[in-house]
C-alpha positions in Angstrom: -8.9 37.4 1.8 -5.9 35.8 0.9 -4.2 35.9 3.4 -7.1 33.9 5.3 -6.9 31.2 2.2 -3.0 30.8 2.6 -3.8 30.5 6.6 -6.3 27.6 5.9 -4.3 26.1 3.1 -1.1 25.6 5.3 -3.4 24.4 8.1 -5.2 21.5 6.1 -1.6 20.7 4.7 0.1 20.0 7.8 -2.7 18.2 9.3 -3.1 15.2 6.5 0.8 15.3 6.0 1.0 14.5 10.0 -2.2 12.3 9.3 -0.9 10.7 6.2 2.6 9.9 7.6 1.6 8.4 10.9 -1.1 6.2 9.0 1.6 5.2 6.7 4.1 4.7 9.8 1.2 2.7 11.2 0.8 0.4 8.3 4.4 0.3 7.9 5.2 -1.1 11.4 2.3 -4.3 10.5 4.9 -5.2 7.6 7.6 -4.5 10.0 6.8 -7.2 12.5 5.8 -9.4 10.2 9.5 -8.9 8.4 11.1 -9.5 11.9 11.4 -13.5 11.3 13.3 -13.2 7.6 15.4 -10.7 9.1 16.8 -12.6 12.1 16.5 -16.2 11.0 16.6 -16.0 7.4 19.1 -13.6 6.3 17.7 -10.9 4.6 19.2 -8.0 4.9 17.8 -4.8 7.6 18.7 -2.7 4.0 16.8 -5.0 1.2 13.6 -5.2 3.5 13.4 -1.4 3.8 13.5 -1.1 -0.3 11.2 -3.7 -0.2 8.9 -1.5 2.0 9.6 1.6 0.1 8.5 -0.2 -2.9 5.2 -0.8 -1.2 4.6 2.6 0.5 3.4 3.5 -3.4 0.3 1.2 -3.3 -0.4 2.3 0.1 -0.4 6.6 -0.3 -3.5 5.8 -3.0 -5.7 4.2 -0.3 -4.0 6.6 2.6 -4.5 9.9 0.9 -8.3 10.2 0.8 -8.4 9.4 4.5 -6.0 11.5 5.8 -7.6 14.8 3.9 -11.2 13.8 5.2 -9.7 13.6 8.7 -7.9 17.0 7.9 -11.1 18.8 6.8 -12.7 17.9 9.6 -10.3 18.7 12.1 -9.2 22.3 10.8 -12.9 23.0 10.1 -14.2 22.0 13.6 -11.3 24.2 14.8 -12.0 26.7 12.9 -16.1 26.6 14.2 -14.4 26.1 17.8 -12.4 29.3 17.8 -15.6 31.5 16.3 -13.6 32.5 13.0 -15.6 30.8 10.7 -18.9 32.4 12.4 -16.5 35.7 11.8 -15.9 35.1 8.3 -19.6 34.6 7.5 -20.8 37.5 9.6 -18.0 39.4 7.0 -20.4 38.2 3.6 -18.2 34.7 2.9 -20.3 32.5 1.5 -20.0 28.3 1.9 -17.9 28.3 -1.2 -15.7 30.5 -0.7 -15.1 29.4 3.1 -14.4 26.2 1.2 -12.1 27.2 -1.5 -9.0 26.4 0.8 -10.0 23.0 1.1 -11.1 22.7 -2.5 -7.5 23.9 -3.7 -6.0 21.3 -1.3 -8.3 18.8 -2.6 -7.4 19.2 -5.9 -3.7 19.1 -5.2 -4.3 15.6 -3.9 -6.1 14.6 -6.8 -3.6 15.2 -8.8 -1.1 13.1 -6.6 -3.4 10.1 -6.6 -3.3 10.3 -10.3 0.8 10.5 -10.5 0.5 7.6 -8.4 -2.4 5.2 -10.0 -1.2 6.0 -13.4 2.3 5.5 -12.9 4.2 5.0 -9.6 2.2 2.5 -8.0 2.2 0.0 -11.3 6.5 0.7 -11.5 7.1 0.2 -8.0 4.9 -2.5 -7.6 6.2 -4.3 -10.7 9.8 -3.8 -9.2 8.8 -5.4 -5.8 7.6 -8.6 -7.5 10.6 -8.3 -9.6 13.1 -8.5 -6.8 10.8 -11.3 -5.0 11.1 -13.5 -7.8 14.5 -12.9 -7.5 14.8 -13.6 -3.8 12.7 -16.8 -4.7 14.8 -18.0 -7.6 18.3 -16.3 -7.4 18.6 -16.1 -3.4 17.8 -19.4 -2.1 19.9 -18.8 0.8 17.1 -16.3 2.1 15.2 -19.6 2.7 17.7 -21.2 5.1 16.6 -20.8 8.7 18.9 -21.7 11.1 18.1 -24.8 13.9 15.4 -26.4 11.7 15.3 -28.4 9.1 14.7 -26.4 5.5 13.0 -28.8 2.7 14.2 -26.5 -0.4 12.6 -29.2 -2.7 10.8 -32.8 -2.3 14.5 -34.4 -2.7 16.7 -31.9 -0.2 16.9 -31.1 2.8 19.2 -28.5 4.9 19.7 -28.2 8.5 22.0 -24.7 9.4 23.3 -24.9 12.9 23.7 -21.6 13.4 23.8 -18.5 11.3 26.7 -15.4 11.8 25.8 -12.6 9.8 24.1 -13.0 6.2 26.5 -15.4 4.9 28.1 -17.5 7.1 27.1 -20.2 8.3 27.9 -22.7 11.2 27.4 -26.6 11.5 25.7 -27.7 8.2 23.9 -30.4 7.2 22.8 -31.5 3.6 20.8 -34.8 2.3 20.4 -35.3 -0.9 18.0 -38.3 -2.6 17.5 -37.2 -6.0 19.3 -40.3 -6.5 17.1 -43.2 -4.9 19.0 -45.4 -5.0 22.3 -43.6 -3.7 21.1 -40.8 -1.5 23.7 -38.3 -0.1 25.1 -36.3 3.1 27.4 -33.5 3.3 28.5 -32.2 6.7 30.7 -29.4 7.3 31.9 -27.7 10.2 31.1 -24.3 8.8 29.9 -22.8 5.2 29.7 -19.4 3.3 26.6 -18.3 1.5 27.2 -17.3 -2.4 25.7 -16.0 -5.5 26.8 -16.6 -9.1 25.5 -16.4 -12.0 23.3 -19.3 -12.5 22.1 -18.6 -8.8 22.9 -19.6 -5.0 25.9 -21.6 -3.6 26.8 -22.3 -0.3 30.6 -23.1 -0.3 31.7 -25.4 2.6 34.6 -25.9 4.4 36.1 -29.0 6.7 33.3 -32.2 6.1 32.8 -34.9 4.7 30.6 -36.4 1.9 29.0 -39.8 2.5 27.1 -41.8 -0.2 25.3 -44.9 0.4 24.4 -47.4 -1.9 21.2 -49.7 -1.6 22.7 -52.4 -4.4 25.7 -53.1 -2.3 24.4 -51.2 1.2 28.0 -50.0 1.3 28.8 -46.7 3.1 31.5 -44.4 0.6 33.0 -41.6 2.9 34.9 -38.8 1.0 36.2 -35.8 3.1 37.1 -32.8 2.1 38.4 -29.4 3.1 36.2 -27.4 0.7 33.5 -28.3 -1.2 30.6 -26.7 -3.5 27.0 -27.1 -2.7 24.8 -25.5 -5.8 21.2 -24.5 -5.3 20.1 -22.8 -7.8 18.7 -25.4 -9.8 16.7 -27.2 -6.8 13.4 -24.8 -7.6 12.8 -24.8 -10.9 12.2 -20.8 -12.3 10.0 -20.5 -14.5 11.0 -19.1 -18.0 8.4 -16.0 -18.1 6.6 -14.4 -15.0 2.8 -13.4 -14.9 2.3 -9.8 -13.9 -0.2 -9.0 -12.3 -3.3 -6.8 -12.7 -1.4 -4.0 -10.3 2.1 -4.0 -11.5 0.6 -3.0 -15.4 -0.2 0.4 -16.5 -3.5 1.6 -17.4 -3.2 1.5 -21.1 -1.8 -2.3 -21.3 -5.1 -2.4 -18.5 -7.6 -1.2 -20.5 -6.5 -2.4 -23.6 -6.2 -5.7 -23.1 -7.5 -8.6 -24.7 -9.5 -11.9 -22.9 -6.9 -14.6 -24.6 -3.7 -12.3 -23.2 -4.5 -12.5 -19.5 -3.0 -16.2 -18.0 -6.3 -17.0 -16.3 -9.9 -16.1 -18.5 -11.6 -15.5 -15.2 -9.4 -12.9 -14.7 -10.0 -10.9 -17.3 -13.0 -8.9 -15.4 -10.4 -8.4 -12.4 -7.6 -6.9 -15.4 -10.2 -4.3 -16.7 -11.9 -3.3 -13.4 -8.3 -2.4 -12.0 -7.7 -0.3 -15.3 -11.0 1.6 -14.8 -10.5 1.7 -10.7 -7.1 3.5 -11.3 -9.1 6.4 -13.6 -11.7 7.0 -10.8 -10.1 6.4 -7.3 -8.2 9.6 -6.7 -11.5 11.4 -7.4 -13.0 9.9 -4.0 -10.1 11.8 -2.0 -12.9 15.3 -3.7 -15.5 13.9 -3.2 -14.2 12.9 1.0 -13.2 16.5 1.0 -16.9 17.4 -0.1 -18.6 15.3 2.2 -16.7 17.0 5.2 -17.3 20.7 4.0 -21.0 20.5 2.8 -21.9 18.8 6.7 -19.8 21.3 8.3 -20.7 24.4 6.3 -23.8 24.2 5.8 -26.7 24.5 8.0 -27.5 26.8 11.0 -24.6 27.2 13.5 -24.7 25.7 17.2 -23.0 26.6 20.4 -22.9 23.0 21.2 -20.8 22.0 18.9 -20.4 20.4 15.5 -20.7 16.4 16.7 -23.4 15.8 15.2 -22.5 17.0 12.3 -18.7 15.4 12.5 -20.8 11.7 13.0 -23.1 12.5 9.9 -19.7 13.0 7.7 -18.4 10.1 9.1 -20.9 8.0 8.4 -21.4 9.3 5.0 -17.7 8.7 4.1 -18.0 5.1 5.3 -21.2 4.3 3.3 -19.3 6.0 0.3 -16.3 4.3 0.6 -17.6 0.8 1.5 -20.1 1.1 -1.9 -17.3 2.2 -3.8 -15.4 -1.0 -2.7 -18.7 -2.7 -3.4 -19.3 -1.7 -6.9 -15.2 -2.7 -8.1 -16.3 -5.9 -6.5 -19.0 -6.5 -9.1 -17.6 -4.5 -12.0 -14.9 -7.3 -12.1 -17.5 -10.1 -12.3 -19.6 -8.1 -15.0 -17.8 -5.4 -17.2 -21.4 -3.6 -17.9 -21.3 -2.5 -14.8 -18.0 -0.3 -15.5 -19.8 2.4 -16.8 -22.2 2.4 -12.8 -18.9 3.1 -11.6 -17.7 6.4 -13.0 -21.4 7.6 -12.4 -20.8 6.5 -8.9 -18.1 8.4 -8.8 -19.0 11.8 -10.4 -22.6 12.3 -9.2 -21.5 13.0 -5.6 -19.1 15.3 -6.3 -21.4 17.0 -8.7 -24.3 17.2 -5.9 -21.8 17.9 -3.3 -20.5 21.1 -5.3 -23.6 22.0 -6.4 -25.1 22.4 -2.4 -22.1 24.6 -1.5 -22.2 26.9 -4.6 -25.8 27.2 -4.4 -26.7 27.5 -0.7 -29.6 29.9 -0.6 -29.7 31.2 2.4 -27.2 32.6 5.6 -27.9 31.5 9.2 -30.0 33.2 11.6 -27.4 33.7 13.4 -25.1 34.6 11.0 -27.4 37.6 10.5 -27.4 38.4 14.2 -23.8 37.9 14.9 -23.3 40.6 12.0 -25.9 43.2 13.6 -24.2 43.4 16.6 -21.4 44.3 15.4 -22.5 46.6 12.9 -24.3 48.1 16.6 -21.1 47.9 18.4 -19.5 49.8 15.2 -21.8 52.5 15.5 -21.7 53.4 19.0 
């Protein structure tokens, strides 16, 4: 009996690891093309958008997980049906429980994960990828210079890059400034280098000149130079504190937290229903698991297959899934309804258990399949 458990476990576990790591290669390739632009034209690095991605991959895992072991029940089950062993192990006395303790055990292993990740991974990594955004935003305003265009870092400047070699060096470049009305600036150098120091970004240019014009005496002033300092970190203004966000804080700030803390009072519902949603949104990958086992255990068995079946479970998993989506949606607008959404929660995996530890009664032809052998025993 063990050795059929161990058999099943190792089956359901390679099929939602390949499940889980091809949907997240899937979601991971979306951000990938949408990353192709700041890598090419706007200097971020191949090596700071892939921690950027890991940073993300987190967040994703919590929605993937739940998925991929619903897919994986089914699949290892309906294979299982396919090949005749499960009628086997039935004929042998199994009941639907213990037939699903494999996928129970796997189940709760993935609970478990989706709670290491809601309580604690997802808020840290998240909170470190808005971190190094507002970094990038603030610190590394060279990220925003696209080369053959011109950049409007503020209402007052304006850069135009020629051409870009590498991530810091830059060729043909153009700067107007007019934070001065009434003597406006341009700096052009043959070629510049991208910097970072401690107040922010720099870009240092080489071989230009500077020209000033002034509207009292509509005189033309031309300085050149053979190096000269252009500083940027002080064209956006960063602000002195930054608001975190409902997903980058852990559940205890989350839950505990008080209407006149959160930035915006309208989104203080949003701030407890992501607390409460973190508590109860590993339990759906169960209660997915559930869904697949009670529609594929139960019930008389079919040569003809277990489609119908497979759609029932299907649609059952969407209806959940999209209500559970539902009900976060309106917890947030009205806190009273927080409480709805841990009954939501628990009552189908109660009812769900309850069907395959109580299932009164073995197929027909279970009973059959186990008489002829018993016959072919005796002869």
């Amino acid at each position: 009996m063990k050795s059929i458990n161990r058999y099943i476990i190792r089956q359901l576990l390679m099929s939602s690891l390949i499940i889980g790591f091809v949907m997240t290669g899937v979601i991971w390739l979306f951000i990938a093309v949408r990353a192709i632009e700041h890598i090419v034209n706007r200097g971020v690095s191949v090596e700071l958008f892939l921690y950027l991605s890991m940073l993300q991959i987190p967040n994703f895992l919590v929605h993937i997980i739940p998925f991929s072991m619903f897919i994986a029940t089914i699949f290892v089950y309906s294979q299982l049906n396919s090949d005749r062993e499960l009628i086997v192990l039935r004929a042998a006395g199994l009941s639907p429980i213990s037939l699903a303790k494999p996928a129970l055990i796997v189940g709760f292993i993935a609970v478990l994960v989706g709670y290491f990740l809601t309580l604690y991974a997802t808020p840290k990594s998240y909170q470190n990828f808005r971190n190094l955004q507002w970094d990038i935003r603030y610190n590394f305003a060279h990220v925003l210079l696209k080369e053959g265009v011109f950049n409007n870092i503020s209402d007052t400047i304006t850069v135009f890059i020629q051409e870009r070699l590498g991530e810091s060096e830059l060729k043909g470049v153009m700067y107007h400034d007019t934070r001065k009305k009434t003597h406006p600036v341009t700096i052009i150098a043959e070629r510049g280098v991208l910097t970072k120091s401690e107040n922010g970004a720099r870009v240092i240019v080489f071989e230009g000149n500077r020209q000033e014009m002034s509207s009292e005496t509509k005189k033309l002033s031309v300085l050149y130079f053979d190096q000269y300092t252009l500083d940027l970190s002080g064209l956006t203004p960063k602000p002195e504190n930054r608001y975190r966000e409902a997903r980058e804080r852990m559940v205890g700030e989350l839950l505990s937290l008080k209407r006149k803390d959160v930035g915006n009072p309208k989104d203080y519902g949003k701030f407890k229903a992501e607390g409460h949603q973190r508590i109860t949104a590993p339990l759906n990958t169960l209660t997915f698991v559930l869904i697949a086992l009670v529609c594929l255990l139960l019930g008389d068995f079919s040569r003809k297959g277990q489609t119908k079946r497979i759609i029932l479970a299907s649609a059952l998993f969407l209806t959940l899934w999209i209500s559970n989506v539902g009900i976060i949606s309106l917890a947030a607008k009205n806190l009273a309804i927080i409480p709805f959404l841990y009954l939501w929660i628990l009552t189908p995996v109660l009812l769900l258990f309850l069907l395959l530890l109580f299932h009164p009664r073995l197929d027909n032809n279970i009973l059959l399949f186990k008489h002829r052998i018993t016959d072919r025993n005796s002869h």
